[in-house]
PyMOL Python script that loads the backbone (N, CA, C, O; Angstrom):
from pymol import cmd

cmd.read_pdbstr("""\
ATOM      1  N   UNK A   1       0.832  -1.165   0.000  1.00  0.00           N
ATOM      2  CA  UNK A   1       0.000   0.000   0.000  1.00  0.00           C
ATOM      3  C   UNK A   1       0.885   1.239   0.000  1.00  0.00           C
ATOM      4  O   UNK A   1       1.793   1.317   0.827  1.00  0.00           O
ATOM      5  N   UNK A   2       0.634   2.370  -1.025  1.00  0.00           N
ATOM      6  CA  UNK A   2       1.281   3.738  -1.240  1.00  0.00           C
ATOM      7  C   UNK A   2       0.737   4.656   0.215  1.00  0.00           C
ATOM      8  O   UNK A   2      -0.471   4.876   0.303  1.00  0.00           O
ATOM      9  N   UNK A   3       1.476   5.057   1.088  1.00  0.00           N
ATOM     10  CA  UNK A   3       1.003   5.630   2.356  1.00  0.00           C
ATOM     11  C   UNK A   3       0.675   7.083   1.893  1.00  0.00           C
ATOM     12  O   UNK A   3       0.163   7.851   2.708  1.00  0.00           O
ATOM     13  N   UNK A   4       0.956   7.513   0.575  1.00  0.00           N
ATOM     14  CA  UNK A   4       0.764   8.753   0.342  1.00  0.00           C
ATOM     15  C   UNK A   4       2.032  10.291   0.272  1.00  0.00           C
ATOM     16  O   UNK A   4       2.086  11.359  -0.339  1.00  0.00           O
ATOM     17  N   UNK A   5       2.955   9.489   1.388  1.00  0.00           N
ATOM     18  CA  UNK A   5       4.363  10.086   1.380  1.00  0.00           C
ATOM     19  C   UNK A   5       5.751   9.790   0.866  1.00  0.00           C
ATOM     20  O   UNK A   5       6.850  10.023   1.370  1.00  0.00           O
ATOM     21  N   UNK A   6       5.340   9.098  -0.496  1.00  0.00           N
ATOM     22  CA  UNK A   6       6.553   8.667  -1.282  1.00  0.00           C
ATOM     23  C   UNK A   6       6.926   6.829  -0.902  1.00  0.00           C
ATOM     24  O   UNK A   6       7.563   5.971  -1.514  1.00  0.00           O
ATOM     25  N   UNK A   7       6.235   6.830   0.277  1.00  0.00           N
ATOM     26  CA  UNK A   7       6.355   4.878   0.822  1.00  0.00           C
ATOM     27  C   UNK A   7       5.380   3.968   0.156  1.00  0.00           C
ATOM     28  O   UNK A   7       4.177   4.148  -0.033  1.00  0.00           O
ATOM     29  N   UNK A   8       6.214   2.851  -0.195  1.00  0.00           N
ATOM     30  CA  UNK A   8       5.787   1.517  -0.332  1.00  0.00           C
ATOM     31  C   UNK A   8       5.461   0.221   0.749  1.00  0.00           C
ATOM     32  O   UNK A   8       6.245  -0.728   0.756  1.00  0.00           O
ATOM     33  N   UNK A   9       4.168   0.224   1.736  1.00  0.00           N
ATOM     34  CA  UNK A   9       4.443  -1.002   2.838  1.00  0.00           C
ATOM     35  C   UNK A   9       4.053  -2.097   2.225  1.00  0.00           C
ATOM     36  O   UNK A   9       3.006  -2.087   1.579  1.00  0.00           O
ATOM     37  N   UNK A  10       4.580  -2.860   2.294  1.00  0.00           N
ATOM     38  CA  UNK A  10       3.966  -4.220   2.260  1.00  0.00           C
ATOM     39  C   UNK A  10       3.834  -5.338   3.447  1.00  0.00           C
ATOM     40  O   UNK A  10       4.847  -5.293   4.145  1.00  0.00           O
ATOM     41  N   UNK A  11       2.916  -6.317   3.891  1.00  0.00           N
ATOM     42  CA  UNK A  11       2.635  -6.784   5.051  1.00  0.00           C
ATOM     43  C   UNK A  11       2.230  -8.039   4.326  1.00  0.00           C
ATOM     44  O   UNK A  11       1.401  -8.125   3.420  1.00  0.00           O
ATOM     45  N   UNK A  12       2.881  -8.910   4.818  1.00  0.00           N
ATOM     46  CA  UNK A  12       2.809 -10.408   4.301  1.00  0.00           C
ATOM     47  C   UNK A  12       2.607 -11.147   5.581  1.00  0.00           C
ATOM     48  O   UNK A  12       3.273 -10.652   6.490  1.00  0.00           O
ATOM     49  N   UNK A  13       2.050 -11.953   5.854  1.00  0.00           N
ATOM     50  CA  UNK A  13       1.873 -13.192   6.948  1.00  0.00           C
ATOM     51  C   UNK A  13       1.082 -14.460   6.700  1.00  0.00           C
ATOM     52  O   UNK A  13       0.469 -14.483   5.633  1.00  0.00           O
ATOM     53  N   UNK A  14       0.997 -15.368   7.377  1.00  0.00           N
ATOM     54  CA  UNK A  14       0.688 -16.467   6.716  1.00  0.00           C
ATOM     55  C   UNK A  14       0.372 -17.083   8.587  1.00  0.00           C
ATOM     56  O   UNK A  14       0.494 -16.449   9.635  1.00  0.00           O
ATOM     57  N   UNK A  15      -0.080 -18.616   8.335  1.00  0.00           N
ATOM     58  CA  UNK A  15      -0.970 -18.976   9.714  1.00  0.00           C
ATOM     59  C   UNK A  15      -0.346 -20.118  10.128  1.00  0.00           C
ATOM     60  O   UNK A  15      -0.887 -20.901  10.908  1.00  0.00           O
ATOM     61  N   UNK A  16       1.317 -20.367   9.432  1.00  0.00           N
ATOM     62  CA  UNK A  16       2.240 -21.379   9.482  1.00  0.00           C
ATOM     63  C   UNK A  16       2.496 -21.471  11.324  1.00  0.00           C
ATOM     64  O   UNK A  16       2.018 -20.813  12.248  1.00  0.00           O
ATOM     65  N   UNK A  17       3.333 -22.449  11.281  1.00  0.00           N
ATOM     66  CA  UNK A  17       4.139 -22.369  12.806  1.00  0.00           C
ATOM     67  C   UNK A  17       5.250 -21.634  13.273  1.00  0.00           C
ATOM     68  O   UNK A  17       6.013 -22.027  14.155  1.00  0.00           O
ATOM     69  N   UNK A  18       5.329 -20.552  12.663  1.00  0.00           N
ATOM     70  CA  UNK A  18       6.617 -19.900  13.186  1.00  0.00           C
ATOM     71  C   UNK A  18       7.581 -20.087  12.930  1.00  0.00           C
ATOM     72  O   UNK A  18       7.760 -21.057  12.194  1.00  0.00           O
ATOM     73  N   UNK A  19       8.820 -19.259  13.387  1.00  0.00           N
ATOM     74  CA  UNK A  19      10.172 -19.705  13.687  1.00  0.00           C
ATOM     75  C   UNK A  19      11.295 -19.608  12.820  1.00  0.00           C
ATOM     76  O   UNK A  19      12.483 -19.926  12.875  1.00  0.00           O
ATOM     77  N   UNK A  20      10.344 -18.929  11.799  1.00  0.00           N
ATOM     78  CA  UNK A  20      11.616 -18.452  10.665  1.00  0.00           C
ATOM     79  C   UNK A  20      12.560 -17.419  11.495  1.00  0.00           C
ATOM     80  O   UNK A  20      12.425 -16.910  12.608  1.00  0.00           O
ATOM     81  N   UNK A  21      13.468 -17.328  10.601  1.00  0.00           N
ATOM     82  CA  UNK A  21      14.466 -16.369  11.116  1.00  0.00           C
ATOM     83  C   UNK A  21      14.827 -15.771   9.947  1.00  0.00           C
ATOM     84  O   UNK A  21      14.283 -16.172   8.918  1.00  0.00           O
ATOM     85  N   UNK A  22      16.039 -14.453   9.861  1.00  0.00           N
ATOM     86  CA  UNK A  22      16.394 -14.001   8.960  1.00  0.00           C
ATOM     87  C   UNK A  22      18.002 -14.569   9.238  1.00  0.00           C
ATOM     88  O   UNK A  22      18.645 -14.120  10.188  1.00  0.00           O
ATOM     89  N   UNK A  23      18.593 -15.628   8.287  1.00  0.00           N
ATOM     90  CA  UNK A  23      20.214 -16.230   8.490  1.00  0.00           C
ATOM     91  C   UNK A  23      20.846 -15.657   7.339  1.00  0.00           C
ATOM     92  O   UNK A  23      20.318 -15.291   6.289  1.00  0.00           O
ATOM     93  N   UNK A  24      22.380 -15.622   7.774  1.00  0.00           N
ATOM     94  CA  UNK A  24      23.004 -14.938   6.952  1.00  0.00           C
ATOM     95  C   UNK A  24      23.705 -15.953   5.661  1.00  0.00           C
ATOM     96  O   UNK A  24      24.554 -16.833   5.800  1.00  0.00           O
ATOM     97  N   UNK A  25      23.025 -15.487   4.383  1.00  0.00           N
ATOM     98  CA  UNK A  25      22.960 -16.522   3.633  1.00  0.00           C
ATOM     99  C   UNK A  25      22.036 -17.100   3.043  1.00  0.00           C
ATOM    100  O   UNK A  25      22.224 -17.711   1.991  1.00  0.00           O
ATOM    101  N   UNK A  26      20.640 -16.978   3.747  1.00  0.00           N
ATOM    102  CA  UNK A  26      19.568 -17.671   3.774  1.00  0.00           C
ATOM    103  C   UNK A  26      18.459 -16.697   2.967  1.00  0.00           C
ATOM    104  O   UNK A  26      18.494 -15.497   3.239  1.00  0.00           O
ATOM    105  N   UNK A  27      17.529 -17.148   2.036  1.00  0.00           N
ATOM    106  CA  UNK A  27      16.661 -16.131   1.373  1.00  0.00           C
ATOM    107  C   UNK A  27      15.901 -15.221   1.850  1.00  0.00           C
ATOM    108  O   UNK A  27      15.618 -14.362   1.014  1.00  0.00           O
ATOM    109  N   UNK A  28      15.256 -15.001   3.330  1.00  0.00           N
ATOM    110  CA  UNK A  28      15.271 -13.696   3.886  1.00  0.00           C
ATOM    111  C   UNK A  28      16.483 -13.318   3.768  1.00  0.00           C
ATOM    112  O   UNK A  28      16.728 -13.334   2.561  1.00  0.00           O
ATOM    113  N   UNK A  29      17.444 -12.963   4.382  1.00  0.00           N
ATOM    114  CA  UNK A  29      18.965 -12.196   4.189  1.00  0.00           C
ATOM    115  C   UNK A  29      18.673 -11.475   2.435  1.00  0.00           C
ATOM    116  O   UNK A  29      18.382 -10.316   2.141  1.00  0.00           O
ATOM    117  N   UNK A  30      18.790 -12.125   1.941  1.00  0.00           N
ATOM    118  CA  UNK A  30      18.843 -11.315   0.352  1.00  0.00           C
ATOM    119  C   UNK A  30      17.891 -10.886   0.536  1.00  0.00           C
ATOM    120  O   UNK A  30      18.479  -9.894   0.107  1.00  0.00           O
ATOM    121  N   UNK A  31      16.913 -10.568   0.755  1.00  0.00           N
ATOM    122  CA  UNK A  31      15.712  -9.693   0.759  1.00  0.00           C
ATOM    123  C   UNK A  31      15.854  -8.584   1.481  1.00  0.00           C
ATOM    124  O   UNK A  31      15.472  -7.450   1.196  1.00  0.00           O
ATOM    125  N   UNK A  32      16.471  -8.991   2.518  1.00  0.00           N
ATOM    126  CA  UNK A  32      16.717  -7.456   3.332  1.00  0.00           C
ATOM    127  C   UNK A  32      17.830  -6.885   2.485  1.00  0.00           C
ATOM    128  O   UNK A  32      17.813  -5.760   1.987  1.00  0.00           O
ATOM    129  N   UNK A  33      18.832  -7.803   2.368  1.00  0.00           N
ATOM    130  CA  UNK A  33      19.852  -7.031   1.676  1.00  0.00           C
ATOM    131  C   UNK A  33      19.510  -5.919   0.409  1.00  0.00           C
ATOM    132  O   UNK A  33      19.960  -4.775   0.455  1.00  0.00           O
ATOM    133  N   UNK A  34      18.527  -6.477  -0.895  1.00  0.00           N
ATOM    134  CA  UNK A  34      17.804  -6.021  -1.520  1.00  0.00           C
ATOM    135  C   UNK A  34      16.812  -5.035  -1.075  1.00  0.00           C
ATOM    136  O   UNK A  34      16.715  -4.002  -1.737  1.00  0.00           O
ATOM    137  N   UNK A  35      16.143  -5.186  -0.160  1.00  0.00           N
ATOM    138  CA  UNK A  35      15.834  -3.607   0.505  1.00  0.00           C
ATOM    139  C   UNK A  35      16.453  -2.646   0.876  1.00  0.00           C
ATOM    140  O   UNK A  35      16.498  -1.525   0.369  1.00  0.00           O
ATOM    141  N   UNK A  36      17.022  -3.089   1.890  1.00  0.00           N
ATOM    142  CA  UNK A  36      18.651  -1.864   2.005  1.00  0.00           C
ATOM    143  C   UNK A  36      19.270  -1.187   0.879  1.00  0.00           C
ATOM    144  O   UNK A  36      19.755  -0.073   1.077  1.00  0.00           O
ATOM    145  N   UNK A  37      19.319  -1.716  -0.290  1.00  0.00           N
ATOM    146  CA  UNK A  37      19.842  -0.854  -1.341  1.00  0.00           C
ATOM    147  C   UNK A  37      18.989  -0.133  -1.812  1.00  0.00           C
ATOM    148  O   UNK A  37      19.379   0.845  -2.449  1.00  0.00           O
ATOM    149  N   UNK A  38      17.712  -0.343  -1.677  1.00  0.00           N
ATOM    150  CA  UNK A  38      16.795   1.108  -2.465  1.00  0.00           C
ATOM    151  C   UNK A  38      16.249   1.804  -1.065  1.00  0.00           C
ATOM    152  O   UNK A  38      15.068   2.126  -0.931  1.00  0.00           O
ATOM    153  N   UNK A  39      17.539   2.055   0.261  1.00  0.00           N
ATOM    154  CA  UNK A  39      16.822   2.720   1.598  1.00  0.00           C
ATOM    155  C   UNK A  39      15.702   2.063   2.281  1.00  0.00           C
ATOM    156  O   UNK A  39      15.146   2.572   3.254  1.00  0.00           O
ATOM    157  N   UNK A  40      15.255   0.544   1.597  1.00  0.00           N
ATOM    158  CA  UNK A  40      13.979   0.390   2.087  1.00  0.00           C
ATOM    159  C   UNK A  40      14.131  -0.738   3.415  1.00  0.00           C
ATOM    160  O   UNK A  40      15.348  -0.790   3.593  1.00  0.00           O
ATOM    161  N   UNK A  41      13.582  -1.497   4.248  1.00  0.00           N
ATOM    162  CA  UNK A  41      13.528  -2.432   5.166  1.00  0.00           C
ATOM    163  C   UNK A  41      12.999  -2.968   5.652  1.00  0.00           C
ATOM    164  O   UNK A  41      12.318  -2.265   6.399  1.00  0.00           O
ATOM    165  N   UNK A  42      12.668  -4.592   5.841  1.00  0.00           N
ATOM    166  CA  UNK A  42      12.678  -5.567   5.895  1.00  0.00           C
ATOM    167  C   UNK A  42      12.656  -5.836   7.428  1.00  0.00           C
ATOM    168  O   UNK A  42      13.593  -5.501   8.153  1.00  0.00           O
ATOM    169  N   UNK A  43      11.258  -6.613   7.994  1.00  0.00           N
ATOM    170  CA  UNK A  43      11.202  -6.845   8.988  1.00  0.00           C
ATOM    171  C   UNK A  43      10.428  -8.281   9.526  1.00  0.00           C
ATOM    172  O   UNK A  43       9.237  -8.470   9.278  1.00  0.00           O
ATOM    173  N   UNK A  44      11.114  -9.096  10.163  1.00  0.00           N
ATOM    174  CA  UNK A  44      10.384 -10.399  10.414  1.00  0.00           C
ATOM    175  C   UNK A  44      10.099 -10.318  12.045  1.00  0.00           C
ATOM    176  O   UNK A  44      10.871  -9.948  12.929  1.00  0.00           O
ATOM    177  N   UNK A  45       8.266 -10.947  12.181  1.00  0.00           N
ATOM    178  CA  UNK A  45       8.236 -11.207  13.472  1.00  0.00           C
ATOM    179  C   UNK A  45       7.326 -12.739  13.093  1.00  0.00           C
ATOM    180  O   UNK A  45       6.474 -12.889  12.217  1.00  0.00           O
ATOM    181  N   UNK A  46       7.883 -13.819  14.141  1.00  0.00           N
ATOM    182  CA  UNK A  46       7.782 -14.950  13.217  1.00  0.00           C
ATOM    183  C   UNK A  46       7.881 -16.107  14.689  1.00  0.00           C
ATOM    184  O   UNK A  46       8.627 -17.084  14.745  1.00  0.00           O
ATOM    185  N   UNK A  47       6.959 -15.678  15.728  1.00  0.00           N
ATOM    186  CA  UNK A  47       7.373 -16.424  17.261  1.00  0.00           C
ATOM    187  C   UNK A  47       7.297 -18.154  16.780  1.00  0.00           C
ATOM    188  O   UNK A  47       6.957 -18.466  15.638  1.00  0.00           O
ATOM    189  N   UNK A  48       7.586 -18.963  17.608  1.00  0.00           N
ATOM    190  CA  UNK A  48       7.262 -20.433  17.622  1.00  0.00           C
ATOM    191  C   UNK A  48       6.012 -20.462  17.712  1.00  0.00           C
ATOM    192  O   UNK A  48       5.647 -19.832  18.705  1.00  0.00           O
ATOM    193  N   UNK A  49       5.218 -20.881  17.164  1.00  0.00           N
ATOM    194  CA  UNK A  49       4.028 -21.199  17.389  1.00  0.00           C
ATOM    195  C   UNK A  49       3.015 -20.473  16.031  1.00  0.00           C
ATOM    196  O   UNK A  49       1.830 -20.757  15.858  1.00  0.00           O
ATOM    197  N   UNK A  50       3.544 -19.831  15.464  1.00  0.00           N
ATOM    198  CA  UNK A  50       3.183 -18.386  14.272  1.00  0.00           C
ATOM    199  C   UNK A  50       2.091 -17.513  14.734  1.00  0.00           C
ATOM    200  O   UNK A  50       1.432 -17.524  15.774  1.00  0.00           O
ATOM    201  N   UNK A  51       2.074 -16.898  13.894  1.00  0.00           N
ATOM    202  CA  UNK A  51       1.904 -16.996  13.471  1.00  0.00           C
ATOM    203  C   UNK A  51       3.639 -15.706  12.799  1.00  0.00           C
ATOM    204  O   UNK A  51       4.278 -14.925  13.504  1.00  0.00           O
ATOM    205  N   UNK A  52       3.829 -15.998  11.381  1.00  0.00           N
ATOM    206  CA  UNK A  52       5.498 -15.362  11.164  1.00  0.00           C
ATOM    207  C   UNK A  52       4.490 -13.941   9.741  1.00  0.00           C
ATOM    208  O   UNK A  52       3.605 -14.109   8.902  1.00  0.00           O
ATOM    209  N   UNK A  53       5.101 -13.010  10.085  1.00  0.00           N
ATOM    210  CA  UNK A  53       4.363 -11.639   9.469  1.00  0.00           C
ATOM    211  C   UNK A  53       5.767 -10.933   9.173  1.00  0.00           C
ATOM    212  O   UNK A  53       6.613 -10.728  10.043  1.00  0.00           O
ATOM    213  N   UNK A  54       5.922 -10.529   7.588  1.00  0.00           N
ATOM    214  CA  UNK A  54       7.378  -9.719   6.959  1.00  0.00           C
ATOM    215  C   UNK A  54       6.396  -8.538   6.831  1.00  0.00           C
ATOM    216  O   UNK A  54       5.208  -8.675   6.540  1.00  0.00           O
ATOM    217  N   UNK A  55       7.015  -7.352   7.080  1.00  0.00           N
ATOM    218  CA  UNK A  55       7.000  -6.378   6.516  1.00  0.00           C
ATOM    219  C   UNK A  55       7.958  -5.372   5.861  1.00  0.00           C
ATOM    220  O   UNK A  55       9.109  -5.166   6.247  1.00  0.00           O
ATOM    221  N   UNK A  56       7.417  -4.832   4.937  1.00  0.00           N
ATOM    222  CA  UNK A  56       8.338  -4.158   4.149  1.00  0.00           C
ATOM    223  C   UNK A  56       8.003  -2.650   3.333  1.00  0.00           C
ATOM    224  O   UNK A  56       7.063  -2.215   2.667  1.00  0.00           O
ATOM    225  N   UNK A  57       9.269  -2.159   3.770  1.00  0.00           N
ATOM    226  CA  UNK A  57       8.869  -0.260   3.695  1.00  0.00           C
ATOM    227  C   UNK A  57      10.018   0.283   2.618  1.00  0.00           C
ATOM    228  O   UNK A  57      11.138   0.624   2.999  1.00  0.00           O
ATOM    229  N   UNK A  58       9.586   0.320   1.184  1.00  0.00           N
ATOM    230  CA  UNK A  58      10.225   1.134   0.237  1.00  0.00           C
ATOM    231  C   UNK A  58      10.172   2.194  -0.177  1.00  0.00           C
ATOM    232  O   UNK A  58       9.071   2.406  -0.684  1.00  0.00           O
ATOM    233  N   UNK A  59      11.102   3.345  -0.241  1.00  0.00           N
ATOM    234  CA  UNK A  59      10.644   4.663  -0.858  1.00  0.00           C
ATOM    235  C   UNK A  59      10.495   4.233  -2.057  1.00  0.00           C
ATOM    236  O   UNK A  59      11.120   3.308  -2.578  1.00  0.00           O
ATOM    237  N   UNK A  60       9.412   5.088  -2.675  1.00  0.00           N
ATOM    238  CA  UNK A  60       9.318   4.949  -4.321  1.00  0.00           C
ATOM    239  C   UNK A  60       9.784   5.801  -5.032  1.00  0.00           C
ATOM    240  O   UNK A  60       9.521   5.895  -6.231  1.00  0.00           O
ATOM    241  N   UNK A  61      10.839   6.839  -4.162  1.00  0.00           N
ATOM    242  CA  UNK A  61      12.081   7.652  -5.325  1.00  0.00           C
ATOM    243  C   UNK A  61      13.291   7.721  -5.137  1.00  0.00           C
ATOM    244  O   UNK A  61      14.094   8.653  -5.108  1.00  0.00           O
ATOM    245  N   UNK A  62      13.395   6.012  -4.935  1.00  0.00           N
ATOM    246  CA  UNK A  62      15.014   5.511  -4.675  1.00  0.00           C
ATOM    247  C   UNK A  62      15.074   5.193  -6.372  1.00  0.00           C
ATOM    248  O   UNK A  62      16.105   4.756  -6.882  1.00  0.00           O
TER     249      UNK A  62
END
""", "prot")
cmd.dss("prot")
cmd.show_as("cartoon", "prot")
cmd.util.cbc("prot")
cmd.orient("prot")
């Protein structure tokens, strides 16, 4: 969703069991990494049990 101030959020979650992580190496990691280069970032909350929810905040005049 365009917040109106130049941002891109996106909010992904799913009703899995949890417990992802972001590892270095691992395909979250390139995703953040890939956010970080257009200023944008990448956020996992993902307890044992899930439910695991990414969000993600891009400017759209990077």
């Amino acid at each position: 969703m365009s917040t109106g101030d130049g941002t891109l959020r996106l909010r992904v979650s799913d009703d899995g069991r949890g417990g992802a992580h972001i590892a270095e190496g691992g395909g979250l990691s390139g995703l953040v990494q890939r956010a970080r280069t257009v200023d944008g970032e990448l956020t996992l909350h993902s307890p044992d049990g899930g439910p695991t929810t990414v969000n993600v905040r891009l400017s759209l005049h990077a």
